[in-house]
Each structure stands twice: as C-alpha cells, then as structure tokens.
C-alpha positions in Angstrom: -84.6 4.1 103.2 -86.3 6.8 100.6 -89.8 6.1 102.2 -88.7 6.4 105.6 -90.7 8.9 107.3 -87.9 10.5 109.4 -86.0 10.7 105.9 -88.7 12.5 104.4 -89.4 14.4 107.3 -85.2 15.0 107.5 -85.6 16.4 104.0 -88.5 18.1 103.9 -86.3 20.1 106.5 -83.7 20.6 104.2 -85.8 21.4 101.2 -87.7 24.2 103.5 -84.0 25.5 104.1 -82.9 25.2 100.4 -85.8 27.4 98.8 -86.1 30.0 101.4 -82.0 30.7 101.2 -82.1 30.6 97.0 -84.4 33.6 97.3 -83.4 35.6 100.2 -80.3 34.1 102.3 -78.0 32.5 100.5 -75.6 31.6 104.0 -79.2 29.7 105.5 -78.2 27.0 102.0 -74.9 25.9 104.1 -77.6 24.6 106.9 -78.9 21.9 104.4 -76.6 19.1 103.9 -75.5 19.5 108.1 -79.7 18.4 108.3 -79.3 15.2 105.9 -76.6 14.3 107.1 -78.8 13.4 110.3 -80.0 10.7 108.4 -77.8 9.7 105.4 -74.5 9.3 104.0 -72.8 12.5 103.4 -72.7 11.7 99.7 -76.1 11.1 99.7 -76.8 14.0 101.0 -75.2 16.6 98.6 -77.4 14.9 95.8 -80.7 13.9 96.8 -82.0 16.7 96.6 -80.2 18.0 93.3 -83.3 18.6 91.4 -84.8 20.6 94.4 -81.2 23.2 94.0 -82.0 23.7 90.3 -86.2 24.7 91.2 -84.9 27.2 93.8 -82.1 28.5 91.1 -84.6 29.0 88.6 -86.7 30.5 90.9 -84.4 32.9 92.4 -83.3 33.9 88.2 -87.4 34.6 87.5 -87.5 36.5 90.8 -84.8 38.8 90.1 -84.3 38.3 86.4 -84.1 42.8 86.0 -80.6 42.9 88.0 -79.0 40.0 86.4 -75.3 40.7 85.4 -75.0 36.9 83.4 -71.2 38.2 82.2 -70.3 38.4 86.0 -71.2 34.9 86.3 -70.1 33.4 83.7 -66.4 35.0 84.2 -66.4 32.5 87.2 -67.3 29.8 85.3 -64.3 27.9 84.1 -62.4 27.9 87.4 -65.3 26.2 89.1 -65.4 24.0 86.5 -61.6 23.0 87.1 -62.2 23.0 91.2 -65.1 20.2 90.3 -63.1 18.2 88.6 -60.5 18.0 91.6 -63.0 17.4 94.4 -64.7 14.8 91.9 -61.2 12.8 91.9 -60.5 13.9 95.8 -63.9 12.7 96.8 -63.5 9.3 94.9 -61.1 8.3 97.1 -62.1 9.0 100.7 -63.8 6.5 103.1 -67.4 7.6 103.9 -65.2 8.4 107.4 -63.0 10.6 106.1 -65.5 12.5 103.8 -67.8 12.9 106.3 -65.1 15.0 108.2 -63.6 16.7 105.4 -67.2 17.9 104.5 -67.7 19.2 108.3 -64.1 20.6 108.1 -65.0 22.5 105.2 -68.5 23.7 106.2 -66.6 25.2 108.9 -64.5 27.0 107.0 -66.7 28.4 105.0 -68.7 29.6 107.9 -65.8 31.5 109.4 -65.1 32.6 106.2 -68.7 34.2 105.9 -68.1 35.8 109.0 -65.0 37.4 108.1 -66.5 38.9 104.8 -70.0 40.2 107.0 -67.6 41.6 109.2 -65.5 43.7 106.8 -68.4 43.9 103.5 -68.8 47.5 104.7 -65.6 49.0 103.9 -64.4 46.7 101.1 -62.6 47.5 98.3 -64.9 47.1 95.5 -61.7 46.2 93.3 -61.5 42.3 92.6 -57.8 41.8 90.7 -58.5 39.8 87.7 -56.4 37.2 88.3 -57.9 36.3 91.5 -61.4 35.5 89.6 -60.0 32.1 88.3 -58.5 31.1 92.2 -61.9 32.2 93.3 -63.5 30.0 91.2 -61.3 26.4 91.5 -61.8 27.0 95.3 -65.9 27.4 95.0 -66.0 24.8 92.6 -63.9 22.3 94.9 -66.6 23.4 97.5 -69.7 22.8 96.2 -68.9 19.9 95.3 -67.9 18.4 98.0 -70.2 20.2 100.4 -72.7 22.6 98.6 -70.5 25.2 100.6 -69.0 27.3 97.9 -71.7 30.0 98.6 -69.5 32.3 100.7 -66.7 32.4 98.2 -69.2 33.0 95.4 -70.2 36.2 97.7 -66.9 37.4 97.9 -66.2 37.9 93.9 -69.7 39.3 93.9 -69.5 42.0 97.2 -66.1 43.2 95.8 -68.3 43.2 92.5 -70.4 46.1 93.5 -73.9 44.2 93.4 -77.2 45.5 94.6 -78.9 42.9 96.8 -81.4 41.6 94.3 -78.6 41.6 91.3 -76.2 40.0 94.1 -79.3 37.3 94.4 -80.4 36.8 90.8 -76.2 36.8 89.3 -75.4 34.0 92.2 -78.0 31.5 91.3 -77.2 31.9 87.4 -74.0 30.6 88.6 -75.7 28.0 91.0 -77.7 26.9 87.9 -75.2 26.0 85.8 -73.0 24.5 88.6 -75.9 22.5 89.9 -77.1 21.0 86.0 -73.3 20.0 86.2 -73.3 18.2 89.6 -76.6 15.7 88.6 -74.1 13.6 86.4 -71.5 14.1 88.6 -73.0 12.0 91.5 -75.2 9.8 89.0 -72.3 8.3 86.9 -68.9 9.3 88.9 -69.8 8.9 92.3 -72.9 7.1 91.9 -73.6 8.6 95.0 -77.2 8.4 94.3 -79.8 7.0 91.8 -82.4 8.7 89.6 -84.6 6.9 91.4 -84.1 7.9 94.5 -82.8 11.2 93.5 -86.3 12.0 91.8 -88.5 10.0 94.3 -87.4 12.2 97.3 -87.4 15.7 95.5 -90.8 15.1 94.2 -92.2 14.0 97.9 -90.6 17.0 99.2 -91.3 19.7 96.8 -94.4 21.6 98.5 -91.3 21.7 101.3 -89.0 23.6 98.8 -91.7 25.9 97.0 -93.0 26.8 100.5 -89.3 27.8 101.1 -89.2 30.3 98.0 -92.4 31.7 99.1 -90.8 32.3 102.5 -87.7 33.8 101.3 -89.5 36.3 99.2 -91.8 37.5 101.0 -91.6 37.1 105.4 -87.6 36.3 105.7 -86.7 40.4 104.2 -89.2 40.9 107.4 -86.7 39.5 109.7 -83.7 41.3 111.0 -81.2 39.7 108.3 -78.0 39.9 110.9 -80.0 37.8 113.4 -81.1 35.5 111.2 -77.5 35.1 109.8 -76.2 34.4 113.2 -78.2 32.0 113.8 -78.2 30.1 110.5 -74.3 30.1 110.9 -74.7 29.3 114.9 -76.7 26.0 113.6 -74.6 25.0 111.0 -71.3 25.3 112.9 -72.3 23.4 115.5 -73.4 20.7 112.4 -70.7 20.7 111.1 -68.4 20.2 114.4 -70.5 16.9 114.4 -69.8 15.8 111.1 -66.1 16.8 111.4 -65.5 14.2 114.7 
C-alpha cells in the first residue's frame, strides 16, 4: 500500500497542506487527515505522516523563534498530557467504524468551534481564568490525538492570551512539538497504528511536498486574503469530515 502512487500522491496532498498551515494557517492543518483518509485507515492516517508534523513544528519555532513565549506553552502542557492519555485508552477500543466517525464528529466540532472564536476574536476578553488552562488542555490533548484537531482549542488559550500573530505562530508549534514527539510512540507501541517503516518510508517520499508547504506558508499564503482562505479551508474540511462521520 506505501508505494501506491495514489497513496503517495494522497499524501503528498496532505504534506503540502501540513507545512504551509505550520507556518502561516494553523485551521488549513485540520484539512490533512480528511485528505488520507481518502485512502487509508483513519488510524493510519493521524501517524504516517508524524515525522512530517515535527519538520513543519521545528520549522515554524526557527521562523518565528523572536516572539516565542515557551512559559505560555508549557502551562498547557500537563492537561494535554492527561487528555492523551484518555483518547489513547478511548481510541483502543473503537472499531475502525466507530473511529472513523468519532474522528469526523470531532473534526466538526472543532470547525464550528473555530468559527465561533473568528467570529468573536475581535472583542474578546484577553482574560483566560487559570483554572480553565488545565480543561483547555485535557480537551486539546484528547483532540489531537484522536484527530490532529486540537488546533482550535490551542488558539483559544492563546487569542485570550494576547499574542501577536508571529508569537501566536511560533508559541503554538512549541506546543505542537512537544505534543507531536509524544504521539510517535503513541501509535508505534500502543496503537500500533503504524510502523517505522512505513511511517518513515512515506514521510521521506513526500518531504519536498511538506518543505514546499513551509515555503508557501511563509512567503505567498500572508499574500492571500487570510478570511477567504479560512473559509475555504474550513468549507473543505467540513464537508470531509461529514464523510468520515457517516
């Protein structure tokens, strides 16, 4: 299946999608697991291209390493750690069937919820309670793991944060770093959702893809009107995941 060409071609998709988003629009990363799933298993296709999400992190951190803010990251750290470790156990035991629409029900979400912060960003409260950080965090943990969707709750404690765009950028993907290093064992040994092999073997054939992407996202995507391009990034990947959910 790894050297099939619509595979590649599915994920070379995906990969273009992945490194323009880690350096530029972080909603467009939500698109990427509704494109493999085209072709493969949903658990599949949150780790194939694992390797590919920690280029594009580390990409994003160089980019915009003079507004990072590592302290506001790190504060979200041990919730998502905890709402891992329950999507881990959830995920275990779900059917392929089942996951597959859990993952499109929570893309969903997640895209409404993006909407709904877009739509009141402007005249937010920049005054994040503390104890709402750790609930924060166990619910983008849960989501990224089980569908690389945690994004637009990670935006949320960082809007109400008060970040500049390229801070806002730069902070997110120290959190996606760390998250992401966490994740590889996570589907190697627990789910075993994926092998090195193939995990490697993919990301490597598709990796011009991905660093075409960052070269994208920095330099033509600030170009484009970024509330058009939002709509339809979220457009596509509702309609996704309505697929994946029935």
């Amino acid at each position: 299946m790894m050297t099939d060409p619509v595979v590649i071609l599915i994920a070379a998709a995906g990969a273009l999608v992945l490194g323009a988003a880690k350096t530029s629009f972080p909603t467009a990363a939500m698109l990427v697991i509704p494109i493999l799933t085209l072709r493969l298993d949903a658990r599949m296709a949150l780790g194939i291209l694992m390797p590919l999400y920690v280029f594009a992190d580390v990409v994003a951190i160089t980019s915009y390493r003079r507004g990072l803010n590592i302290a506001t990251a790190l504060r979200l750290l041990p919730g998502a750690a905890a709402g891992m470790l329950i999507a881990v156990v959830v995920g275990q035991h779900l059917s392929a069937e089942v996951f597959n629409r859990v993952l499109g029900a929570l893309i969903l979400t997640t895209v409404g919820l993006t909407v709904v912060l877009r739509s009141g960003a402007n005249g937010a409260a920049r005054n994040l309670p503390r104890w709402s950080v750790p609930i924060i965090g166990v619910a983008a943990g849960f989501a990224t793991m089980i569908g690389n969707s945690g994004g637009p709750l990670v935006s949320i404690y960082l809007v109400l944060g008060g970040l500049a765009n390229q801070s806002f950028v730069g902070t997110a993907s120290i959190f996606y770093l760390l998250v992401n290093l966490t994740k590889i064992p996570l589907h190697l040994v627990v789910w075993q959702s994926v092998t090195w092999q193939q995990m490697l073997t993919v990301s490597a054939i598709v990796f011009p893809a991905a660093l075409a992407g960052t070269v994208i996202g920095r330099w033509v995507l600030p170009r484009v009107p970024e509330e058009a391009f939002r709509r339809i990034v979220l457009t596509l990947t509702a309609v996704a995941a309505v697929r994946l959910a029935i």
